[in-house]
C-alpha angles and dihedrals in degrees: 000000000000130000135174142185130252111226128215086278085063078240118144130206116225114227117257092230081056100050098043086054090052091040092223115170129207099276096026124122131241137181143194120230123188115238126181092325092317135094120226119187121220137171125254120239125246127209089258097052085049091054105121110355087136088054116145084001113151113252123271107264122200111217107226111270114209082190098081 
């Protein structure tokens, strides 16, 4: 388990075995959702880590609509 210390700043420094899990990089964001009581933290994902996530979906289809 990590664990680190809050400065003065009240700043932390993420572990570097966390970080490399998380794969969070200098510059990167991060957030803290509550979950059950409790606070995770998870990066947030850039457009680059979003590029082709759709990849070798199927197409949108639109359904007929007798409406229009």
């Amino acid at each position: 388990m990590s664990k680190a210390r809050v400065s003065a700043k009240n700043q932390i420094v993420i572990p570097k075995e966390v970080r490399d899990e998380l794969g969070i990089k200098p510059g990167e964001e991060v957030h803290f959702p509550r979950v059950n009581g409790h606070f995770r933290i998870e990066k947030v994902p850039s457009l680059a880590d979003l590029r082709g996530i759709w990849k070798g979906a199927p197409p949108f289809v639109r359904e007929h609509d007798d409406r229009w």
